[in-house]
N, C-alpha and C positions, 0 to 999 in steps of 0.2 A: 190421590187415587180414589176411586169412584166405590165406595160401600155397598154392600148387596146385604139385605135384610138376610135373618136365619136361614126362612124359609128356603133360599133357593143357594145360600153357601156350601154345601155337599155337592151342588153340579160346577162349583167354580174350577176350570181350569188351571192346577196350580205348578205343578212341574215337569219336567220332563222325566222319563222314568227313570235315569241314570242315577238324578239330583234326589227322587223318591227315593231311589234303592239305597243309595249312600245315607241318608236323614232316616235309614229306618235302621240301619248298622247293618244292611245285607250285603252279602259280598260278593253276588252276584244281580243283574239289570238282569238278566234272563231269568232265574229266580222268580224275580218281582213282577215281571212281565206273564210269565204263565199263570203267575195266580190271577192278576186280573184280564188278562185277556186269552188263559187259554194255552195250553201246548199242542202240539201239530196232531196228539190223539185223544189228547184231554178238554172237556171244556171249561172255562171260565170259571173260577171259584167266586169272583167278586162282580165282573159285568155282567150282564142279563144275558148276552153274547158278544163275540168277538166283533173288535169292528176296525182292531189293526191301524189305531192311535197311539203313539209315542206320549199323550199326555195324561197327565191323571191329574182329576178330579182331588177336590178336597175330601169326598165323600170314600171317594177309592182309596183315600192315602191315609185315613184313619182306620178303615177297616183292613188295610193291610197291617198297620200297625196293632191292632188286636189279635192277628190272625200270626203274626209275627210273634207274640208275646206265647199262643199258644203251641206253633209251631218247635218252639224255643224249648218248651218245658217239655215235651210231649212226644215229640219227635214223630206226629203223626201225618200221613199223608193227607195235604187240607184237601184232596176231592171226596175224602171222605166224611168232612164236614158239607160239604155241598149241598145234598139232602135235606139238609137241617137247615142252612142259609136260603133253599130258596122258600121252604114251609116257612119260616120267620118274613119272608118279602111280602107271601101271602097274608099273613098274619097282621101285621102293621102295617101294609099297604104302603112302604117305602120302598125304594130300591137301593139301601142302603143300612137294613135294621139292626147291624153291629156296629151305625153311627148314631144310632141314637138313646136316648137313659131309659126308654122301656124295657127291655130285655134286661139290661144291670140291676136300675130301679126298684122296678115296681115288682112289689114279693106277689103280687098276683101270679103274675107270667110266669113262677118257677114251675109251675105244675106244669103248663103248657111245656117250657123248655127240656124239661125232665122225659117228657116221653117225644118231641122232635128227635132229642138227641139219641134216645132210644130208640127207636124209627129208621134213623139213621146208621145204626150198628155200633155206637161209640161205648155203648154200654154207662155204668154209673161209675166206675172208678175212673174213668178217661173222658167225665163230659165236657164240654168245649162250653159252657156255661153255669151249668150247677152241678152242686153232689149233696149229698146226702149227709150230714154231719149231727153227729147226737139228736138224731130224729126230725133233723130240720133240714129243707132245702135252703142252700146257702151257695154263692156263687164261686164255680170254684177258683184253684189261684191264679190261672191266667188270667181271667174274666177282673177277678182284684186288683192283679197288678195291673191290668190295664184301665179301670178305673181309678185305679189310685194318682193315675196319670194325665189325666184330661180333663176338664169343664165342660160341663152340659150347659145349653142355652138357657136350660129348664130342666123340670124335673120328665118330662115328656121327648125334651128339643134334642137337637143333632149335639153332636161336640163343638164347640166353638174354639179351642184352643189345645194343643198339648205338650208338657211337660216332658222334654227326650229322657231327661235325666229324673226327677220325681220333681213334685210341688213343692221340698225346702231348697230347689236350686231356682236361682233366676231364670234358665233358659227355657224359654218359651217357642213355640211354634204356631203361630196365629196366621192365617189364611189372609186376613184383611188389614196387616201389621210387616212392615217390608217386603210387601209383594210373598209371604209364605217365608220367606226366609230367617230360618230360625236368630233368638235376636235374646240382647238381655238389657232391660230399661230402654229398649228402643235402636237400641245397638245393635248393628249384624254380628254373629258370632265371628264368622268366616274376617273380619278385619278386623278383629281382636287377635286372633291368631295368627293370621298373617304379621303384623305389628313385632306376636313371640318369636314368629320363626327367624325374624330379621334382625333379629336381637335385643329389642329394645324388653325393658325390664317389667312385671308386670304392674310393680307402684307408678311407671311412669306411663303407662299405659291406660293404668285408671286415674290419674291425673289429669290425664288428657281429654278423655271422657267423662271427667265427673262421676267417675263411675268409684264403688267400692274393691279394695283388692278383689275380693271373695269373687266379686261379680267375675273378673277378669278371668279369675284360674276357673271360673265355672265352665266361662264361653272357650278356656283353652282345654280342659277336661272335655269336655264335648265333643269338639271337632277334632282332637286326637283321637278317639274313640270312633267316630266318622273315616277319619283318614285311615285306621287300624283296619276296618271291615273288612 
């Protein structure tokens, strides 16, 4: 399979949205579909505009996956993050600035982040980035848990990889690593599971693969939790 340097991995075409929506635990493709491209009276939380593509980018599939995390805690409508994401595009001159470690990063940017998200009507107990904690800007827990999930290229770069489950489980999600298909030691999860469902045990399973039990029941804990959505 042909490697594309950092720079241009956030524009790589990685999945279909079905396969996004499922690998994000959403349990709906329409769901996942309005955020980045749009509902019939809303625009766009993640594309620049609509442009009525069934595919997503790796760039679109991490920021849904952060927007997923804060969706999750928050239960807030993401067009009302919107505001906020397109001043951040302006800002770091990406078209994808919740794919990359400046906004997490760099405690510069809180200041900046702190009054976008203000700007935006989110206020400080609900920011979609920072809050305010014993006098300090500090990113809040969506923003955490979602970095607690992923590798940057760099301290500046896009993500390069992410963790469905956290960084002490094997399962990984790398773009440039089975065609995007989440994997553990190189292994697709999805025929580690298949393997469980047909009965086979999961000592012989990782025998089979060289692989560690832990690793097996990680890649089967995963994709039950896929299939559950």
């Amino acid at each position: 399979m042909r490697r594309v340097g950092n720079a241009g991995v956030l524009d790589r075409e990685v999945y279909g949205m079905a396969e996004a929506a499922r690998l994000l635990g959403l349990r709906s493709a329409a769901r996942l579909r309005g955020w980045i491209d749009g509902y019939r009276t809303y625009p766009p939380v993640i594309r620049l505009e609509p442009t009525g593509s069934d595919l997503v980018t790796w760039g679109e599939f991490v920021e849904a996956r952060y927007l997923a995390e804060y969706r999750n805690r928050h239960r807030i409508p993401l067009q009302r993050l919107r505001p906020a994401i397109l001043e951040l595009r302006k800002k770091f001159r990406v078209p994808y600035p919740l794919a990359h470690a400046g906004p997490y990063l760099d405690v510069a940017n809180r200041e900046l982040l702190l009054r976008l998200q203000e700007e935006a009507g989110l206020g400080r107990r609900l920011a979609p980035l920072v809050v305010i904690r014993n006098d300090q800007l500090v990113l809040a827990e969506p923003a955490e848990s979602f970095v607690a999930k992923v590798d940057f290229a760099s301290a500046d770069g896009p993500v390069e990889r992410v963790y469905p489950l956290d960084k002490s489980q094997p399962v990984v999600i790398d773009p440039l690593r089975s065609f995007g298909a989440p994997s553990v030691r190189g292994i697709r999860t999805e025929n580690l599971y298949e393997l469980f469902q047909a009965d086979e045990s999961v000592d012989s399973i990782a025998a089979a693969y060289d692989l560690e039990p832990a690793d097996v029941e990680a890649a089967i804990r995963f994709e039950s939790r896929a299939a559950a959505a």
